[in-house]
N, C-alpha and C positions, 0 to 999 in steps of 0.2 A: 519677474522672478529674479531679477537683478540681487546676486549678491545674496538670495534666498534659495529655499527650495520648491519641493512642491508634493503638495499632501492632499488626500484625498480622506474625506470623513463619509462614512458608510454608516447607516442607519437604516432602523424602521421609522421611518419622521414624521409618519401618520400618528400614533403612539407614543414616540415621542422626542416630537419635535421640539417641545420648550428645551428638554434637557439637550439635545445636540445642538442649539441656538447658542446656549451658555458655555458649549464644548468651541465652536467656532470663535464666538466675542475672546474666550481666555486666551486659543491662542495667536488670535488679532496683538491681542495685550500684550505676550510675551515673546512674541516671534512674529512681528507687523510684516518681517520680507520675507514671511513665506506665501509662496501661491495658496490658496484652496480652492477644491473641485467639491461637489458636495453629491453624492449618489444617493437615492433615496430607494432601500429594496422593502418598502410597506406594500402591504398589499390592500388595505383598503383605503389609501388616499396619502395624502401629502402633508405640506406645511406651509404656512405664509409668513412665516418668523424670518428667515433669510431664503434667498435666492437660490434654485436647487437647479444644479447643471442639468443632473440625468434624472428622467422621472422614473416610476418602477416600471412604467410602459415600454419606456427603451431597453431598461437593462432584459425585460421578457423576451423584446424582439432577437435577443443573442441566442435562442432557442427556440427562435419560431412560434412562439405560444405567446397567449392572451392573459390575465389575470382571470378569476372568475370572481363573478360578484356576489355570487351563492357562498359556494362551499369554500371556507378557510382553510381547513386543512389542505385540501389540495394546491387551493394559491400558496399556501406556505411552504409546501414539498416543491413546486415548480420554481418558487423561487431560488431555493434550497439550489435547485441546478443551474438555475439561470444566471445567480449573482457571479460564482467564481468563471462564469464562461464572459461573462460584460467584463470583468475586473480584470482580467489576464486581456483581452481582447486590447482595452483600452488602454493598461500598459505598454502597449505593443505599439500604439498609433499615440499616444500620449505619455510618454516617461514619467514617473514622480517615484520622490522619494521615500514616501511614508504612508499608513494609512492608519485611521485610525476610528472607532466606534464603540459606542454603549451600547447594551441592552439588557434582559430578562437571560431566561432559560431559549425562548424562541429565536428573539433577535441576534443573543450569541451563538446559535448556530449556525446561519445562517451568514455571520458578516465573518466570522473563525473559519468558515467553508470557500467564504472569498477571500479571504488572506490566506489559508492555506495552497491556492491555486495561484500564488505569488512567490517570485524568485525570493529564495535568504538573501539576497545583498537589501531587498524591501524592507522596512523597518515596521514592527505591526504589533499596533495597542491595541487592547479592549479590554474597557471597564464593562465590568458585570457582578450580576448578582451570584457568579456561582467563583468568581474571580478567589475567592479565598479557600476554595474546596479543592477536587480531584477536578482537576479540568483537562485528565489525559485523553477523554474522548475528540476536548473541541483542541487542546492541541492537534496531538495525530502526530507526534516528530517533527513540527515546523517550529518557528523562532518567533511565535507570538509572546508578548509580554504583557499580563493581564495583572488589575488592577481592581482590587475587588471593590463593588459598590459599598459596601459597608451597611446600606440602609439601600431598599428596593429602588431601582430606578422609575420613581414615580413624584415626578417633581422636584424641585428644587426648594432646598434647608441647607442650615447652617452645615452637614455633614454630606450631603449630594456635593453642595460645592466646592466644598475643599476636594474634595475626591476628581470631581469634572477639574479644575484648573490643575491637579498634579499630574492627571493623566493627558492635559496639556499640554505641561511642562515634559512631560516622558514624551512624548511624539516631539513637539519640537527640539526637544535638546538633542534628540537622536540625529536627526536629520540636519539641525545644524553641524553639530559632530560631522556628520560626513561632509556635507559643503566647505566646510573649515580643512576640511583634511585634500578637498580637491577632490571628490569624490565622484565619478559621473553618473548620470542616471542611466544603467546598462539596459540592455535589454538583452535576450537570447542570442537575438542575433550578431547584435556586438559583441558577446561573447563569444558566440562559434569564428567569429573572421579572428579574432585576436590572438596572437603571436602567446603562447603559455605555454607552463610547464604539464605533461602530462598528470592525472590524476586517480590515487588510487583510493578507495574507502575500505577499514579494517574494521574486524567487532575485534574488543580486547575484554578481557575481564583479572581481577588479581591473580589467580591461577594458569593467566596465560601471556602476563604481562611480558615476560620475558622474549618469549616468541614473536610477541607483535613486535615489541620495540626490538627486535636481533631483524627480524622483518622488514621494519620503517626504515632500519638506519642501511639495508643494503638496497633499498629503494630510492634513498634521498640520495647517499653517497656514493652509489656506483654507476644506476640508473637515470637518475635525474628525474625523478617523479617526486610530487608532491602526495604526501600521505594523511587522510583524514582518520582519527582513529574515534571510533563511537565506545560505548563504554555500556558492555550486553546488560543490563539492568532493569529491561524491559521498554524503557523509552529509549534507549540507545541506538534498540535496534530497528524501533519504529523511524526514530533519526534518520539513523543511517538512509534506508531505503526511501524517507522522504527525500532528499537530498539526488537522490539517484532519478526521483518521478519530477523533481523539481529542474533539474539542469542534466538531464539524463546524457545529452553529447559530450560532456565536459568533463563526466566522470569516465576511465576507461575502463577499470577493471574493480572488482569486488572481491578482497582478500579477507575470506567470512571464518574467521580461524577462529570462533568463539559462536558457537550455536548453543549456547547453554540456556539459552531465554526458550528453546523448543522443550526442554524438560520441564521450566516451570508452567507451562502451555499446558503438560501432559499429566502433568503429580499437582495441580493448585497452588506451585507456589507464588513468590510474591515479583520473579522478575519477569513476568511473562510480556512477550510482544503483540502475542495474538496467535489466531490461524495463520496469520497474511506472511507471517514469517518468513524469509526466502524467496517468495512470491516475485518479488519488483524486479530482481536482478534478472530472471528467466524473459519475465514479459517484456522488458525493454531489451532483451539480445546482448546485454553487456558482461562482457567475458564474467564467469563466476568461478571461484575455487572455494570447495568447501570443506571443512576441518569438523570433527564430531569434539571441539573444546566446549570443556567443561561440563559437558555430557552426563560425565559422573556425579553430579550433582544438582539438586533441588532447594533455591531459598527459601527459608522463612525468616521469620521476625527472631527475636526475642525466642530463650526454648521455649517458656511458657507458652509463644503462639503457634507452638507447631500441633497440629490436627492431630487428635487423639488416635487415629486411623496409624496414625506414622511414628507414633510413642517408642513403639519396639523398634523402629529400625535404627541401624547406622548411622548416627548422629553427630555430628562435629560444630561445638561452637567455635566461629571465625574469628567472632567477636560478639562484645556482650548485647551489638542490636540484631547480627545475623548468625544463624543456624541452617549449618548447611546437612541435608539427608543423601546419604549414598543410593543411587539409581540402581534397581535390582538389576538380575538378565533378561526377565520379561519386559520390563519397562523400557529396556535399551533394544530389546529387538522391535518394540512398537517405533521408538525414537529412530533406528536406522532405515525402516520401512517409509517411513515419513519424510525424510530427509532424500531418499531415493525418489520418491515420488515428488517431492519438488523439483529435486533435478532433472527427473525426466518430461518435463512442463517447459523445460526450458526452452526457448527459442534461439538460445547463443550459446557459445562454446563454456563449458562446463566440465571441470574435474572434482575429482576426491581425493584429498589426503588424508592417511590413517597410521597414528601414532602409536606402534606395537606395544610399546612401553609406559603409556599413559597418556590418560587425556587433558592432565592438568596436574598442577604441583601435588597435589594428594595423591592422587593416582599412579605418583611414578611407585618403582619397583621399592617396597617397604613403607608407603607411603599410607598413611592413616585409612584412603580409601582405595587399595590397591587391588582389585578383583579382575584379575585376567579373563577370569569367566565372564562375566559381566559384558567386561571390554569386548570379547569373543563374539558375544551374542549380538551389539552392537554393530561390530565389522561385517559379521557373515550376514545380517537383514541389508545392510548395502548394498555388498555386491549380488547378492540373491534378487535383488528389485530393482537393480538400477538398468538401464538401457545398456547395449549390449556396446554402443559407439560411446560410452561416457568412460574419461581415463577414470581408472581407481587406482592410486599409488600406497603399497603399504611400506612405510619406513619404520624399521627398528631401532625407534628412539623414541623418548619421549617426547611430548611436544611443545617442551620448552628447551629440547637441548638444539645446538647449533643447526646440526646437519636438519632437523629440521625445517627450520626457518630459512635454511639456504633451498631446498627444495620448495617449500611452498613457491618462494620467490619466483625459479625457476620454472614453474608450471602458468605460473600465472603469466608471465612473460610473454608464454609458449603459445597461451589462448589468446593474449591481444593481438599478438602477430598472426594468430588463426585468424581472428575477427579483421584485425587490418586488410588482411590479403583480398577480402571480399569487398572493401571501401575505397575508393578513389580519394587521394591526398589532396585536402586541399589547399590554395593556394597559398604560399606564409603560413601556413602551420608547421610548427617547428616540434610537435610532440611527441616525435619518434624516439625513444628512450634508448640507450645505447646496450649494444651486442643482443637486439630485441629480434627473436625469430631464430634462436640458435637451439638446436636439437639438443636435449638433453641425454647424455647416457646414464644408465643406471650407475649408481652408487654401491658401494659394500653396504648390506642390510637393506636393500631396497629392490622391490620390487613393483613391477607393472601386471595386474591381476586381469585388466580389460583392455583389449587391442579396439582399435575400430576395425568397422565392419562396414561393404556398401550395399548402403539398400535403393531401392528401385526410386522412393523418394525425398527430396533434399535434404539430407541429415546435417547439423538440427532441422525440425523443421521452421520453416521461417515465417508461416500463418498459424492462428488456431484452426485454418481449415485444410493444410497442409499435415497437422497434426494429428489431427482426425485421421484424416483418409489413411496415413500412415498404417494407425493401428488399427484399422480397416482392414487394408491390403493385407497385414501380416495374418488376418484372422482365414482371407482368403485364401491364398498359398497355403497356410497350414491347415488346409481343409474346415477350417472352425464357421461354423453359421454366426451370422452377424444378427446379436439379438437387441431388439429396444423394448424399451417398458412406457407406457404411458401412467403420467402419475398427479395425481387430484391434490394432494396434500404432501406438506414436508415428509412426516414419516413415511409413507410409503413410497416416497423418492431416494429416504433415504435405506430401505432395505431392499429397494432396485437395484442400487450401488452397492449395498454388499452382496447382493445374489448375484454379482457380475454381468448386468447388462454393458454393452457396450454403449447405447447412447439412451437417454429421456426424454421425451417430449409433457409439455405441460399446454393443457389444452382446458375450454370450460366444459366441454362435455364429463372431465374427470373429476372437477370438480362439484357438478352437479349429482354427478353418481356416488361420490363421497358424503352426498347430505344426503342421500337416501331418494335420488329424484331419478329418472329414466333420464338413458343417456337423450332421444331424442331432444329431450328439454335444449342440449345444447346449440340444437339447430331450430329453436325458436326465439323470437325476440323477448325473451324475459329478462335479459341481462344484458347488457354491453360484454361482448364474448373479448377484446382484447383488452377491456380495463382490467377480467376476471384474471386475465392471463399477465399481468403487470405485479396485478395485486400478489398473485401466486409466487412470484420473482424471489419479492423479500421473504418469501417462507423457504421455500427450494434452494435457492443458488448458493446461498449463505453457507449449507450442507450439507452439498455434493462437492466433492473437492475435487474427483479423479476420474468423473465422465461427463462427458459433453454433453450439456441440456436444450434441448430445443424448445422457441416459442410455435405455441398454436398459432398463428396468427390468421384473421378474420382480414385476408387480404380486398374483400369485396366492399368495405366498410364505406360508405360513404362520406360518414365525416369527420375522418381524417387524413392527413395529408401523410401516403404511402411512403412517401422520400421521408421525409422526419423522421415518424415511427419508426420505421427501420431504422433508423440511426440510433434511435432512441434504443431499440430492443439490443442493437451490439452495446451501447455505450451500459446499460444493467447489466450484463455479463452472458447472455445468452450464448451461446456456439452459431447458434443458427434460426432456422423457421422452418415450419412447416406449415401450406395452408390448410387451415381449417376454423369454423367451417367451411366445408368445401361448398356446399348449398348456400345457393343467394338465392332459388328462386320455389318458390314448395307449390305442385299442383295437385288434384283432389288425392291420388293413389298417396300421397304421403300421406294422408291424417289416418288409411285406416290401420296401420299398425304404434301408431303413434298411443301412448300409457295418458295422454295429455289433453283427450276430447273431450271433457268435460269443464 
């Protein structure tokens, strides 16, 4: 690798090998000093065109699991986990610079899911068939550079090729580019020993530019942090939080002063991030401060594109490609309920700041979308739902005038030296930012609306099972009975959650009673009882957001290996388990009440 780099080509090479044969020859051609590694994630065989490092046998073993020779789908969902746990893994014991792969609809999810499971300094191609369309799902907020097939990936013509040798040319010139610049192949860990400036990541949007950048610059020039600023758009803010899942030690704090991407979530518009919004900064513990910017508002296209539902409202063209709709009071007390309920998910120090005077250039005082009421109903659903130990700070300013942007600063500060205080400094790290960990006193027009409070356990809490029990305990002390609901299907999980159960469990008994069959059925061999409970996963978890779901699990099972699975059922999102069935062994007194004797 003298003088080169080193690239990894990821494919289904069973499928199609000739065209990643022709991807490796080009760039032989035009980059001879670079290494290649060649990983093969097909699932029903290989290639004899060129020499393949990893076959898909090994990349399964990063997961424990087999291929199966039956069922595809399944080999292709196994793979689906298996590829980015081999790809990161082998990063980690083997450095390279680049990666890069072809495929369909299948194979680009698949090899987008191992390049997303890859640090941004990695450089990562993929030619595909959907390469010229919306490719925000196989993004996800990472730094993949896609390159559309133009004609299906099936073979090799005059238009396959040119395609394969630029998408070549795009991986090697990349990675040259960085060997030319001196570049080294990092890994995480050389990142965490390395001597750097601390890091902060911002959402910004035009209505709150002023803020962020009055924010950046007393970050960079006072503090000595480096500031990442995402741009709330919808993929911004997916950005943003990948960056945080991707190098998550490296980032320290989360200056989220632009949540406007939760309105378009809420009203259909067009900059939406998703549900997941907020989500990353809680579950990784790293300090967050959060700001209700640009709240007051919901994108659209073009007026023409605005949903005939929304004709009547408050309408502001931006400009002649976006139209923006003012956020009524109902809509903003859903939006401040939401934003309290991420915060209180959090596992790391977390505040609110709240801008009396508005939450964005429109919003200030005579401002085109200037509804104090609105704003009102916004603030009051925060501090009404948020935890009783999360700071709420209300300043009387807008949120693009100074004094606010000097507060945010200062809270945020407040929280990494909260967070620091629980971390042991490591050794040459130099990323303590200056006057960090100094009490802030209130300001003229500011006030502090929530104190902390101590509770009996570690606030925040620091597990999702510490988090649980939390709101357990409090149901205890206040006399309240601790209810759970068992639930066969999505909907009735999700009208468990609004009836206020405190926890779910999802089991196959409840699924067999949802199709009209007697619960016993569940404790007979008709069904694989934890594949039912897998399966159930991606119906349930998706939407429950705000109680902890438990698996049934068939801990007796004989063939499975108990350590896995369970790994497996935390890493779907489960909270927990409960066994069932609890029967492994049925003797004569069970069949006669059983609905099943026939």
């Amino acid at each position: 690798m003298e003088g080169g780099g080193r690239i990894v080509i990821v494919g289904t090479f069973d499928t199609k090998g000739e065209e990643h044969a022709h991807l490796r020859r080009c760039i032989q051609q035009v980059a001879p000093q670079h290494e290649l590694i060649t990983v093969n994630v097909g699932t029903v065989g290989s290639t004899q065109l060129f020499p393949v490092n990893y076959e898909a046998t090994k990349v399964m073993q990063a997961i424990g699991k087999e291929l199966s020779a039956t069922d595809r789908g399944e080999a292709m969902k196994l793979m689906h986990e298996a590829a980015p746990v081999f790809l990161r893994t082998l990063h980690r014991t083997l450095p390279f610079h680049g990666i890069v792969g072809l495929g369909g609809s299948a194979g680009t999810s698949i090899i987008t899911a191992a390049m997303r499971a890859l640090p941004f300094h990695v450089a990562k191609v993929c030619m595909s068939t959907i390469g010229g369309g919306d490719v925000t799902g196989f993004a996800a907020g990472s730094n993949i550079v896609f390159v559309p097939s133009i004609v299906d990936v099936a073979g090799l013509n005059r238009i396959s090729n040119a395609q394969i040798h630029s998408t070549a040319c795009v991986v090697s010139g990349m990675v040259s580019g960085m060997v030319a610049k001196g570049a080294e192949v990092e890994t995480k860990e050389s990142q965490r020993t390395a001597a750097r400036k601390p890091v902060v990541v911002a959402s910004m949007f035009g209505n709150t530019t002023t803020c962020v950048d009055n924010a950046r610059k007393l970050l960079t020039d006072e503090h000595g942090y480096e500031v990442l600023v995402f741009h709330s758009v919808g993929t911004g803010g997916r950005s943003m939080e990948s960056v945080l899942d991707a190098d998550d030690s490296l980032v320290d704090g989360v200056l989220d002063l632009t949540t406007t991407e939760w309105a378009d979530e809420l009203c259909g518009g067009v900059f939406s991030s998703g549900p997941e919004r907020l989500d990353r900064p809680g579950q990784l513990g790293i300090p967050h401060l959060i700001a209700p910017g640009c709240l007051d508002m919901v994108n659209f296209g073009a007026r023409a594109t605005v949903p005939d539902k929304y004709r009547d409202r408050q309408l502001y063209e931006w400009n002649p490609s976006v139209t923006l709709m003012r956020t009524s009071a109902e809509e903003n007390a859903r939006l401040g309920k939401i934003l309290a309920d991420k915060a209180n998910a959090a596992t790391g120090p977390v505040a609110f700041l709240l801008p009396l005077r508005g939450v964005s250039i429109l919003d200030a005082d005579g401002g085109k979308f200037c509804d104090r009421e609105a704003d009102q109903a916004l603030f009051d659903a925060i501090k009404a739902n948020v935890r009783a130990d999360i700071p709420v700070y209300e300043i009387d300013a807008n949120i693009n005038d100074a004094a606010f942007s000097q507060k945010a600063v200062a809270v945020l500060l407040e929280l990494i030296a909260k967070k620091r205080e629980k971390e042991p400094k490591a050794e040459g790290d130099r990323r303590q930012p200056k006057d960090e960990g100094v009490q802030q006193k209130a300001a003229p027009g500011e006030r502090r609306v929530h104190a902390p409070i101590t509770l009996q356990l570690p606030v925040p809490p620091t597990t999702i099972r510490e988090k649980i029990l939390t709101r357990l305990l409090q149901n205890v002390n206040e006399g309240k009975p601790i209810v759970g609901g068992g639930a066969g299907c999505g909907i009735s999980a999700k009208f468990e959650e609004a009836g206020g159960v405190d926890m779910i469990v999802i089991y196959n008994s409840g699924r067999f009673r949802m199709a009209g069959r007697g619960s016993l059925a569940g404790l007979l061999p008709y069904k694989d009882a934890n594949a039912i409970v897998m399966e159930m996963a991606g119906e349930v978890l998706p939407i429950v957001k705000n109680v902890p779901v438990l698996a049934g699990v068939c801990a007796t099972d004989p063939f499975r290996n108990m350590d896995q699975f369970l790994k497996q059922i935390k890493k779907t999102g489960f909270a927990g388990v409960q066994n069932f069935p609890t029967v492994g062994l049925i003797d004569g007194n069970f069949r006669s009440p059983s609905p099943h004797k026939h």
